[in-house]
MARRO-190160 format. One record per atom (N, C-alpha, C): residue number from 1; residue in one letter; atom name; x negated, y negated, z. Coordinates in Angstrom, 3 decimals, always signed. Layout:
NUM:a:CA:X:Y:Z
...
//
This chain:
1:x:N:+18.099:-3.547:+7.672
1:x:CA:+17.536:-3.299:+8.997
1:x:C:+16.167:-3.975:+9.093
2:x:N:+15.884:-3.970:+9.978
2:x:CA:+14.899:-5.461:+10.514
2:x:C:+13.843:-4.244:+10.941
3:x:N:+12.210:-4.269:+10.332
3:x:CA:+11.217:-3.886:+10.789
3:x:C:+10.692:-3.751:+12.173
4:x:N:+9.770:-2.771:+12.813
4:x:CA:+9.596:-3.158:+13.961
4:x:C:+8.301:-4.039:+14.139
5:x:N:+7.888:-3.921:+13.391
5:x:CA:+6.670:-4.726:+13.179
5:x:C:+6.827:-6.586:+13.851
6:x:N:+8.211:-7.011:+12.741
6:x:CA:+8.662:-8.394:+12.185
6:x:C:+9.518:-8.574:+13.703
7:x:N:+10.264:-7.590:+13.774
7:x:CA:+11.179:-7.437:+15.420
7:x:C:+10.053:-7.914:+16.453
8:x:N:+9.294:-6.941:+16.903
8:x:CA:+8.664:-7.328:+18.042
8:x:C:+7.806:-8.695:+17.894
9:x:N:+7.560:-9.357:+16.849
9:x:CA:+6.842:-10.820:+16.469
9:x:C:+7.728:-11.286:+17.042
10:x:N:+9.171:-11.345:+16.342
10:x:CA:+10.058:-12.083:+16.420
10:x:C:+10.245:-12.021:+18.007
11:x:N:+10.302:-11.086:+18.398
11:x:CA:+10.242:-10.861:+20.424
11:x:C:+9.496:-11.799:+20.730
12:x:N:+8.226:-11.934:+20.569
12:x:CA:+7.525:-12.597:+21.123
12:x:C:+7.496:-14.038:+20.690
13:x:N:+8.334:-14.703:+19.467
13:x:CA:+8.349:-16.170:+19.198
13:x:C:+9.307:-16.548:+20.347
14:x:N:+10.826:-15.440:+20.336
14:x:CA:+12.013:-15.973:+21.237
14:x:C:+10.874:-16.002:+22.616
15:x:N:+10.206:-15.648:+23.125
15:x:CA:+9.681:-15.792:+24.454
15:x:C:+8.728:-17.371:+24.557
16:x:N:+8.510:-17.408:+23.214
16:x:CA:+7.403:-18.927:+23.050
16:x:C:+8.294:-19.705:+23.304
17:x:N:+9.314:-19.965:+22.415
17:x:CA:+10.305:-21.003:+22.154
17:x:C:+11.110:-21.095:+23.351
18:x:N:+11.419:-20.380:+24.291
18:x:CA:+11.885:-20.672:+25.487
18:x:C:+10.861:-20.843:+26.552
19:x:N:+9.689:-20.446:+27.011
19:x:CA:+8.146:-21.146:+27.038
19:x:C:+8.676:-22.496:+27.126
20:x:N:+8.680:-22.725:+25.251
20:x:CA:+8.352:-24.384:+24.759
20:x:C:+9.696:-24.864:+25.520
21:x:N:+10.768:-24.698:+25.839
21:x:CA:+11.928:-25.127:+26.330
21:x:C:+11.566:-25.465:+27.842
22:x:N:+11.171:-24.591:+28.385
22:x:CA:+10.620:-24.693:+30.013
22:x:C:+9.549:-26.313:+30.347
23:x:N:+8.539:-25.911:+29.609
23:x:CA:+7.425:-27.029:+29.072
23:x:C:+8.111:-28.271:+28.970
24:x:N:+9.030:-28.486:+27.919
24:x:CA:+9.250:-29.882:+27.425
24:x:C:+10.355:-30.053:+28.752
25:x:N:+11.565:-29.180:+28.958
25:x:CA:+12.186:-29.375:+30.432
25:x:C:+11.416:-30.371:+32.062
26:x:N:+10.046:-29.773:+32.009
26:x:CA:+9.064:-29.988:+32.691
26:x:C:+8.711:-31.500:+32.676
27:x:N:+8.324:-31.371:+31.422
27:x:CA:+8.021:-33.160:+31.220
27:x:C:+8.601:-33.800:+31.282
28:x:N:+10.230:-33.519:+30.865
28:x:CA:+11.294:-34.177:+30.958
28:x:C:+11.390:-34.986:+32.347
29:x:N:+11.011:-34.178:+33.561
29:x:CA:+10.945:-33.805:+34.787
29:x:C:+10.082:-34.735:+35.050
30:x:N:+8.821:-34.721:+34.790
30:x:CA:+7.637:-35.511:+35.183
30:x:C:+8.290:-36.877:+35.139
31:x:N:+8.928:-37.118:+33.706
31:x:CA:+8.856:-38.935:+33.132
31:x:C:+9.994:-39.640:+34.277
32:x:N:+11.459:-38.532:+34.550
32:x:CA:+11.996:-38.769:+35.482
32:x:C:+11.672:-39.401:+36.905
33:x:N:+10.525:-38.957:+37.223
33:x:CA:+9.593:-39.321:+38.597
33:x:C:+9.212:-40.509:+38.157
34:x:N:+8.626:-40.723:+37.147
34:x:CA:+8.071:-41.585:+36.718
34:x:C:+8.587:-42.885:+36.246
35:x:N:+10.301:-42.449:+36.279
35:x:CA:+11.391:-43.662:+36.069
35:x:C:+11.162:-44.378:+34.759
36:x:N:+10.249:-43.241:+33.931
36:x:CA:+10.763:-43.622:+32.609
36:x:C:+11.913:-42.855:+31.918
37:x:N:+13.053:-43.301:+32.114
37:x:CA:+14.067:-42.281:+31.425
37:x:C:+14.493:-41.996:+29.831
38:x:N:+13.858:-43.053:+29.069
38:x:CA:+13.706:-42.762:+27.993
38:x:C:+12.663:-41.523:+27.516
39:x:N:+11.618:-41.538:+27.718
39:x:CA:+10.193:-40.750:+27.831
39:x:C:+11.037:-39.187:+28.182
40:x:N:+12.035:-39.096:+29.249
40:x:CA:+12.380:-38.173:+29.768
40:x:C:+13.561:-37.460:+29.091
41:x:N:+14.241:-38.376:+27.917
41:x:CA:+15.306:-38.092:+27.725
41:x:C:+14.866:-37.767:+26.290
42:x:N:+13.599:-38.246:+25.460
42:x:CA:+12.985:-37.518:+24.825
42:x:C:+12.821:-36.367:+24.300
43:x:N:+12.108:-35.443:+26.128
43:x:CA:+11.338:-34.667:+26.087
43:x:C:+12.730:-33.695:+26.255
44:x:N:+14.004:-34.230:+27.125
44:x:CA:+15.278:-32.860:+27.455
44:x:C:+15.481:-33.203:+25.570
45:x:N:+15.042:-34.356:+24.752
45:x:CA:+15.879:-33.225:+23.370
45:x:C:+15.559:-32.131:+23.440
46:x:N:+13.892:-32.623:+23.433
46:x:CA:+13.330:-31.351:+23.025
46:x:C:+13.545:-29.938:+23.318
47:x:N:+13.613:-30.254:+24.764
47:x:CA:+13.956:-29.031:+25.175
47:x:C:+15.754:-27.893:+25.216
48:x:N:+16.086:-29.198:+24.178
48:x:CA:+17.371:-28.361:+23.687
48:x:C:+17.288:-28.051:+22.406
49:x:N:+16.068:-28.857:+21.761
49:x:CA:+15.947:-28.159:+20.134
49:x:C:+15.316:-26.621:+20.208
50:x:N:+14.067:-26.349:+21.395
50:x:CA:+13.757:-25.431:+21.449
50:x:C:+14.202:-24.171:+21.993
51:x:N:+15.659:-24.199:+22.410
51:x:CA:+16.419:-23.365:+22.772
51:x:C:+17.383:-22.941:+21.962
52:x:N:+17.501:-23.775:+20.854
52:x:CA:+18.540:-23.644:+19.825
52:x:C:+17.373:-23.006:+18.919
53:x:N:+15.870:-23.251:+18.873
53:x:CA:+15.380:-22.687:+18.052
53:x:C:+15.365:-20.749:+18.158
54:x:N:+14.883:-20.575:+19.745
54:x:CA:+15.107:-19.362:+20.420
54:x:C:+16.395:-18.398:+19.738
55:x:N:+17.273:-18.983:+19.802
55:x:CA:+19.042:-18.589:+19.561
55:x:C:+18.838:-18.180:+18.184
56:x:N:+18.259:-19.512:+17.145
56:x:CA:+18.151:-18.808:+15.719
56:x:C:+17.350:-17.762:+15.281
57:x:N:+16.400:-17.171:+15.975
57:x:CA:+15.660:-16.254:+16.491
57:x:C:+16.468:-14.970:+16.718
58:x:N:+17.019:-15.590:+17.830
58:x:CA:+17.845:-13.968:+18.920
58:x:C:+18.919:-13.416:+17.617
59:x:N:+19.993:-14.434:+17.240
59:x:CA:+21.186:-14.066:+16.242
59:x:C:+20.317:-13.634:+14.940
60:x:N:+18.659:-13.744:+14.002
60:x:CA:+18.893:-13.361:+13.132
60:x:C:+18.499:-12.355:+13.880
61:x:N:+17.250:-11.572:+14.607
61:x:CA:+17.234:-10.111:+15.018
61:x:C:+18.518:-9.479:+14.486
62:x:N:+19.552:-9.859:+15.485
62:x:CA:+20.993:-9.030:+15.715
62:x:C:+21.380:-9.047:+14.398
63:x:N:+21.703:-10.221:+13.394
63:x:CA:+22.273:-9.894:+12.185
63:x:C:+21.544:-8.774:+10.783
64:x:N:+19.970:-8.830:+11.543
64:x:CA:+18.957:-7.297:+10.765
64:x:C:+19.434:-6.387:+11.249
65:x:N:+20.414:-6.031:+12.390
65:x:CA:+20.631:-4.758:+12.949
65:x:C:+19.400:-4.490:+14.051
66:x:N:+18.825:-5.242:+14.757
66:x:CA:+17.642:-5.248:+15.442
66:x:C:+18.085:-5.440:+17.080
67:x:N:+17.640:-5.143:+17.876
67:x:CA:+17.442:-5.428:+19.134
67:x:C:+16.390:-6.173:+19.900
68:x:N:+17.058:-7.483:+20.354
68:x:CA:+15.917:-7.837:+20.584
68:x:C:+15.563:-7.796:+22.585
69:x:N:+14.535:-7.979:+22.470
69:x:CA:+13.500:-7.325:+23.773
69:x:C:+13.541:-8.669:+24.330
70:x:N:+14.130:-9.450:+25.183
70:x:CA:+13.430:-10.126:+26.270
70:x:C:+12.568:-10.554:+27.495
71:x:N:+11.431:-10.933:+27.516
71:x:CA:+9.938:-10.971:+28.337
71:x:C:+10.354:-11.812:+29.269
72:x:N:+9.526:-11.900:+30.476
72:x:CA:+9.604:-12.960:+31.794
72:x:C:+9.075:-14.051:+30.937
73:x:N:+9.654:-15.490:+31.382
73:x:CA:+8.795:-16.613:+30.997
73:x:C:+7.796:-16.995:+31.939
74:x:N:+6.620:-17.565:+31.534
74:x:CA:+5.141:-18.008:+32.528
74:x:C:+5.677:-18.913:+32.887
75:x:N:+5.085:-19.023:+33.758
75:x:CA:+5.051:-20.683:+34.503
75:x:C:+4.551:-21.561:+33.057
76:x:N:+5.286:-23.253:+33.847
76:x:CA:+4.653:-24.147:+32.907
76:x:C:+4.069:-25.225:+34.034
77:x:N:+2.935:-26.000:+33.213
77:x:CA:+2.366:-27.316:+33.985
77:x:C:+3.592:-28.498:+34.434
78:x:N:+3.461:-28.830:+35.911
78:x:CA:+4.809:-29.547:+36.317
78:x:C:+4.040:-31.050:+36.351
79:x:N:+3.179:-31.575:+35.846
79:x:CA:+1.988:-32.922:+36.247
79:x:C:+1.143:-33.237:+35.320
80:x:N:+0.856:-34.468:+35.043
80:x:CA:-0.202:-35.198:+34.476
80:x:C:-0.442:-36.590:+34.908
81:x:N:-1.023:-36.668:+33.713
81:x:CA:-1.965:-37.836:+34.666
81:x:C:-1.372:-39.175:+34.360
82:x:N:-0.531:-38.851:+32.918
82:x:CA:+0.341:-40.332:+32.263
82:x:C:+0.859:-39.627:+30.905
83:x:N:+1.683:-40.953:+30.432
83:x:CA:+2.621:-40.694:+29.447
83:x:C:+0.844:-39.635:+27.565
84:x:N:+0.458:-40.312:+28.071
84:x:CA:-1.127:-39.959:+26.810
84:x:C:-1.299:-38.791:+27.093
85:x:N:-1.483:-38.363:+28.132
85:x:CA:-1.659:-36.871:+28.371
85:x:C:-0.269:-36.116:+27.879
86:x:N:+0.328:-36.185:+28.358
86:x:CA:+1.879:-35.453:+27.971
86:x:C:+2.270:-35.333:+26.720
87:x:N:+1.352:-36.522:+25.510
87:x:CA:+1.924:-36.787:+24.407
87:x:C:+0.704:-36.029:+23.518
88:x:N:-0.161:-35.931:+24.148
88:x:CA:-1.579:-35.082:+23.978
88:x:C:-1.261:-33.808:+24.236
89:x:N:-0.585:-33.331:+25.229
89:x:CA:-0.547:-31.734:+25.200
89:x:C:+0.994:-31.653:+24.168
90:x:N:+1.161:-32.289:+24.215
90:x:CA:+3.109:-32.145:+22.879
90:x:C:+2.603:-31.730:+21.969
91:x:N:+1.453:-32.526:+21.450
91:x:CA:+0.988:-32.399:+19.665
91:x:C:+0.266:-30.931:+19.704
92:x:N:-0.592:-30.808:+20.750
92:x:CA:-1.699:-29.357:+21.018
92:x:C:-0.335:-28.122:+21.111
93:x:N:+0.404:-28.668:+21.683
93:x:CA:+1.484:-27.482:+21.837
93:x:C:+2.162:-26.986:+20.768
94:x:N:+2.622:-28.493:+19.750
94:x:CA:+3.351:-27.976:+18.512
94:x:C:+2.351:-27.475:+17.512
95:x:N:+1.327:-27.827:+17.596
95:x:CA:-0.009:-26.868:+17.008
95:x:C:+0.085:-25.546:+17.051
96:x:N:-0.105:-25.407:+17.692
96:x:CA:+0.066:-24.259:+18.531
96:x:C:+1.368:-23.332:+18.029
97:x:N:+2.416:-23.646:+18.304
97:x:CA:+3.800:-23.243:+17.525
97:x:C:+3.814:-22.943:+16.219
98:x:N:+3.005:-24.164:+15.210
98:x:CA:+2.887:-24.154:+13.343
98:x:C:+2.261:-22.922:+13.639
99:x:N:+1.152:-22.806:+14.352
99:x:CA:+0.476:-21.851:+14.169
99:x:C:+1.254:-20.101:+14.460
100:x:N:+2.058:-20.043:+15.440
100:x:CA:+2.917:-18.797:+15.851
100:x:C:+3.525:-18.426:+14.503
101:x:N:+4.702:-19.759:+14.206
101:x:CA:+5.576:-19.796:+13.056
101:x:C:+4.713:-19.099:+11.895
102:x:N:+3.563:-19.590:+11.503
102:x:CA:+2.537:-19.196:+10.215
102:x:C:+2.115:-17.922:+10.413
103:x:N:+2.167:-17.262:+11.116
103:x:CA:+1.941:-15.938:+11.696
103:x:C:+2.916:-15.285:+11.365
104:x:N:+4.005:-15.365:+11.711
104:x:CA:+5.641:-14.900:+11.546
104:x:C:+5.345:-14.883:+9.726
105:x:N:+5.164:-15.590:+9.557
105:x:CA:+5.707:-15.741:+8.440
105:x:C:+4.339:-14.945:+7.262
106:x:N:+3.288:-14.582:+7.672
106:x:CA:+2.187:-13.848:+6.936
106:x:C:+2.826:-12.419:+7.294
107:x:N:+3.161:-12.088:+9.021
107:x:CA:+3.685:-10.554:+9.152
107:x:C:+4.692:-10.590:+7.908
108:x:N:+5.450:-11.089:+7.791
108:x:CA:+7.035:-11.154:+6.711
108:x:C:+6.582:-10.383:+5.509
109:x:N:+5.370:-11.690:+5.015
109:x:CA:+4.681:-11.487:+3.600
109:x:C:+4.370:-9.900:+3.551
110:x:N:+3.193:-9.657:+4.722
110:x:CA:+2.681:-8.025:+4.972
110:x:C:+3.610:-6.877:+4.381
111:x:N:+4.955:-7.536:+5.497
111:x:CA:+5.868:-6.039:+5.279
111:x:C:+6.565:-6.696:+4.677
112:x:N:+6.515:-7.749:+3.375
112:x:CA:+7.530:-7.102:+2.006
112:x:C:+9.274:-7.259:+3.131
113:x:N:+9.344:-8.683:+3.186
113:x:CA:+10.711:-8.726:+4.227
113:x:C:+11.092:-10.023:+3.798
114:x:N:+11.345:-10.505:+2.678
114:x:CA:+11.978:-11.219:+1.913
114:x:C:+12.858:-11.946:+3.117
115:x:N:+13.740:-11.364:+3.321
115:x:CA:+14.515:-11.974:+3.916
115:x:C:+13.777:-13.047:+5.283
116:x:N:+13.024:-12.192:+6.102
116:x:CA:+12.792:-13.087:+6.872
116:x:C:+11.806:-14.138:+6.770
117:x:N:+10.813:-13.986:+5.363
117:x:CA:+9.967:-14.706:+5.178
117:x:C:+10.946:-16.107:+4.290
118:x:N:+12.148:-15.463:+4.351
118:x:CA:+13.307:-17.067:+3.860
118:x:C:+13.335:-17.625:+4.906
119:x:N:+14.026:-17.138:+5.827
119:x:CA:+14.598:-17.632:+7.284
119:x:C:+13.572:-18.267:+8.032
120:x:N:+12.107:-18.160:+7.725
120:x:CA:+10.886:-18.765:+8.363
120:x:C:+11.137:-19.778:+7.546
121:x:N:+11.588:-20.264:+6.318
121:x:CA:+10.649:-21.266:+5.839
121:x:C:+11.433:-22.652:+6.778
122:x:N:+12.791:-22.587:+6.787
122:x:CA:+13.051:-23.775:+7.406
122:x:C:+12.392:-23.864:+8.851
123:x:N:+11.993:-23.029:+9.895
123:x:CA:+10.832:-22.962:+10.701
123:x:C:+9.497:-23.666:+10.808
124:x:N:+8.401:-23.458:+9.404
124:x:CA:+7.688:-23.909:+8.762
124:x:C:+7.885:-25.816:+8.497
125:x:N:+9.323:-26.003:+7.902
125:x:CA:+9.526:-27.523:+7.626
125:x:C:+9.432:-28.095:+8.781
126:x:N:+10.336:-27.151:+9.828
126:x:CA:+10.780:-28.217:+11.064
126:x:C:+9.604:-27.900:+12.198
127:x:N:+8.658:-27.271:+12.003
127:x:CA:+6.998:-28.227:+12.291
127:x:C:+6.207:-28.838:+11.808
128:x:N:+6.526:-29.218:+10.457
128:x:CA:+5.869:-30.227:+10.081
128:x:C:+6.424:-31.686:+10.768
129:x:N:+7.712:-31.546:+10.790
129:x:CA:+8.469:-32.664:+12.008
129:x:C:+8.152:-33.139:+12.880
130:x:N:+7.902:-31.675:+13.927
130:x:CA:+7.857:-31.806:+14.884
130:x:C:+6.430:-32.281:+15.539
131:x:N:+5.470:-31.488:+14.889
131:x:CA:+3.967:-32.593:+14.763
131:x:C:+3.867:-33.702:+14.409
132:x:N:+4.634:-34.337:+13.481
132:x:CA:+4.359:-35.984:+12.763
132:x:C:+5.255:-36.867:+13.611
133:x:N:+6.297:-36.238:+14.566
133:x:CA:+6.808:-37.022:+15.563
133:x:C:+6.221:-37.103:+16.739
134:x:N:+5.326:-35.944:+17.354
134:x:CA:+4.885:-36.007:+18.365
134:x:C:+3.584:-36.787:+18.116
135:x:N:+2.826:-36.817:+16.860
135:x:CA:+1.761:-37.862:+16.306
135:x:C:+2.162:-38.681:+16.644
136:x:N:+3.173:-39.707:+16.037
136:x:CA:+3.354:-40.712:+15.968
136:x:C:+3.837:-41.388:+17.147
137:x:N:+4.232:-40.364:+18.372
137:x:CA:+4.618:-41.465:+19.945
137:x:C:+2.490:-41.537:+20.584
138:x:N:+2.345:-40.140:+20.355
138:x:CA:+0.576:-40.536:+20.830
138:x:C:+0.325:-42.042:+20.064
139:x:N:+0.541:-41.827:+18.684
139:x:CA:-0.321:-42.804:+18.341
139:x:C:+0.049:-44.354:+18.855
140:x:N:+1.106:-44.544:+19.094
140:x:CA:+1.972:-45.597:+20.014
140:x:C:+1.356:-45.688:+21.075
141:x:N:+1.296:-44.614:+21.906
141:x:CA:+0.755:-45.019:+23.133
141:x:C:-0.552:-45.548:+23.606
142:x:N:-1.129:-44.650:+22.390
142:x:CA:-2.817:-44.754:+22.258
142:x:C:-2.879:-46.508:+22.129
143:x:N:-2.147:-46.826:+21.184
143:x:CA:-2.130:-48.451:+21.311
143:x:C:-1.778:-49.522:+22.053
144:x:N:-0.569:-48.753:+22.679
144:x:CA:-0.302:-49.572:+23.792
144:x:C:-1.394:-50.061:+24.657
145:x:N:-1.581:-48.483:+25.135
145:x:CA:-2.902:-48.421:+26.245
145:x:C:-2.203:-48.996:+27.271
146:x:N:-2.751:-49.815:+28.604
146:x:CA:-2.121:-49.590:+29.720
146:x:C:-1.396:-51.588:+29.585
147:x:N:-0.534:-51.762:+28.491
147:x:CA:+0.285:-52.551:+28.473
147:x:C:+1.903:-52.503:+29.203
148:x:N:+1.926:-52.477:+29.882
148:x:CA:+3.009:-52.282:+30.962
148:x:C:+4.685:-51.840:+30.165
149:x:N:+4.282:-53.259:+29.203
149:x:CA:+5.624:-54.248:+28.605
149:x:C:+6.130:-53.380:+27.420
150:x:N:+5.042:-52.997:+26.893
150:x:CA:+5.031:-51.945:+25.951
150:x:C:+5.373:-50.225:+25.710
151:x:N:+4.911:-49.702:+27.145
151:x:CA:+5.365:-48.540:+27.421
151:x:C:+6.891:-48.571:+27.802
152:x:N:+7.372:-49.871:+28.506
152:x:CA:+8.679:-49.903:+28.774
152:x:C:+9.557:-50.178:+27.271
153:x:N:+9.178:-50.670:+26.218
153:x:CA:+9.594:-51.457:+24.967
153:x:C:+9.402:-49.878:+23.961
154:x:N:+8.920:-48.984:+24.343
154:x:CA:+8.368:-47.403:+23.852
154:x:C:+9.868:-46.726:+24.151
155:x:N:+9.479:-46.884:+25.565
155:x:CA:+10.494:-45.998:+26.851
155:x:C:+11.646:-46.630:+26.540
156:x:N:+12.189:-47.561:+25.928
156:x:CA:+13.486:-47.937:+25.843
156:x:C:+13.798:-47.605:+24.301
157:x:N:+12.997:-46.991:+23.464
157:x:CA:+13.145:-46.485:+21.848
157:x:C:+13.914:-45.107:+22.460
158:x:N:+12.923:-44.198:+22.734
158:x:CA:+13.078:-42.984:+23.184
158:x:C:+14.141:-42.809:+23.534
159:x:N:+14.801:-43.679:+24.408
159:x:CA:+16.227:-43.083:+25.457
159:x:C:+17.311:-43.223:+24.124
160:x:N:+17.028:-43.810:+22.483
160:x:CA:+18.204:-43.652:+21.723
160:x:C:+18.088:-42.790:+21.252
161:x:N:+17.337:-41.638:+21.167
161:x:CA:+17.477:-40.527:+20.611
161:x:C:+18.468:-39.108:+21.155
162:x:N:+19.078:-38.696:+20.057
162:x:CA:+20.493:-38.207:+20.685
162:x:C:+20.037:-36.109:+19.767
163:x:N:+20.406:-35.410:+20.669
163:x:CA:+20.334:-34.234:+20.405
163:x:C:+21.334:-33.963:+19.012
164:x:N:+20.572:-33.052:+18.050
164:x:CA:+21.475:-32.731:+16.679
164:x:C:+21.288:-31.489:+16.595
165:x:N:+22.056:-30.391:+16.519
165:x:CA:+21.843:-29.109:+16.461
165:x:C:+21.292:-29.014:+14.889
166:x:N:+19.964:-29.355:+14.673
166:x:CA:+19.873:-28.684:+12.851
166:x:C:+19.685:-27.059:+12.661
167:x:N:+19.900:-26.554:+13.770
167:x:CA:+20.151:-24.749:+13.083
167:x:C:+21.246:-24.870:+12.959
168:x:N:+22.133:-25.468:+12.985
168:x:CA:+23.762:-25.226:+12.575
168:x:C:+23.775:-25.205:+11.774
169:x:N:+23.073:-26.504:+10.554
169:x:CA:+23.229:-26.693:+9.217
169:x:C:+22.257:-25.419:+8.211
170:x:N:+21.722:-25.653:+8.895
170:x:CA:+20.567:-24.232:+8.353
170:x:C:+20.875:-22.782:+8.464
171:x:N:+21.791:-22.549:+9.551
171:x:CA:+21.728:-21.522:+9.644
171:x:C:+22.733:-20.789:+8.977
172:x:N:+22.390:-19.214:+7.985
172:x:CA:+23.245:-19.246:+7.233
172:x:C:+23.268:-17.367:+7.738
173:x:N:+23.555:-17.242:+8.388
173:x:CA:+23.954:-15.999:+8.942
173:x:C:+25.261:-15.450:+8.662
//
C-alpha cells in the first residue's frame, strides 16, 4: 500500500505532467501559426511524452493500492516572441520538472518506500534527456540567430522526430 504522504506528491506530479502536456500542446500551437511545422511537431512529441509520463504516474498509484486525486489544470502561456524564447522557457520548464521529480524522489527516501524511490529513478534519467535535448535546440538557435535559412534547415530536423512510448519499455507494473 502506497503512503499518503508519497500519494498526494505523486497527485500533484500527475497534475504537473499534464500542466507540462498543456504547455508543450501550446507551443506546439504557437510554431503552427508560425508555419514552422517541424518546431511544432517537436513540441506535440512532447506533449505526448508528457502524458504518457502522467499515466506512469496514475497506473503506479493504482498498482500501490492508492487512489489517485485529480486537480483542475492552470492555464498555460499561448505566445512568444520567437522560436529562443520557447526554447528558453522548455529548458526553465524541464528545470523545473528535475527539480519536482528530485523531490518525489527525497519524499520516497523520507518514508522508507523502496519501491517508489525505484520507479523514480527512470524519471530522474529521462530528465537528464529531456534537459540536454531541450539545451541543445536553444543552443542551435542561439546560433542561428535571425538566419532565416537556418531556422528553416532546424525546422526541417525537428519534423523527423517520431513519438516512442519509453514507459512501455520501462514500465514494469
Amino acid at each position: 500500500m502506497i503512503g499518503k504522504k508519497i500519494q498526494t506528491a505523486i497527485d500533484e506530479q500527475i497534475n504537473a505532467e499534464i500542466w507540462s502536456a498543456y504547455l508543450y500542446l501550446s507551443m506546439s500551437a504557437y510554431f503552427e501559426r508560425q508555419n514552422l511545422r517541424g518546431f511544432a511537431n517537436w513540441m506535440k512529441i512532447q506533449w505526448q511524452e508528457e502524458v504518457t509520463h502522467a499515466i506512469k504516474f496514475f497506473d503506479y498509484v493504482h498498482s500501490r493500492g492508492g487512489q489517485v486525486s485529480l486537480k483542475p489544470i492552470a492555464a498555460v502561456q499561448i505566445d512568444w516572441k520567437n522560436a529562443i524564447e520557447v526554447f528558453s522557457e522548455t529548458l526553465k520548464h524541464e528545470q523545473h520538472v528535475t527539480a519536482l521529480i528530485n523531490n518525489l524522489a527525497n519524499i520516497a527516501v523520507e518514508e522508507k518506500d523502496h519501491a517508489t524511490n525505484s520507479m523514480l529513478q527512470w524519471f530522474i534519467a529521462e530528465q537528464v534527456e529531456e534537459e540536454a535535448n531541450a539545451e541543445q535546440i536553444l543552443v542551435q538557435l542561439k546560433m542561428i540567430g535571425d538566419n532565416g535559412y537556418g531556422l528553416l534547415m532546424l525546422d526541417r530536423e525537428l519534423a523527423s522526430r517520431v513519438f516512442v512510448d519509453a514507459t512501455k519499455a520501462a514500465n514494469n507494473l
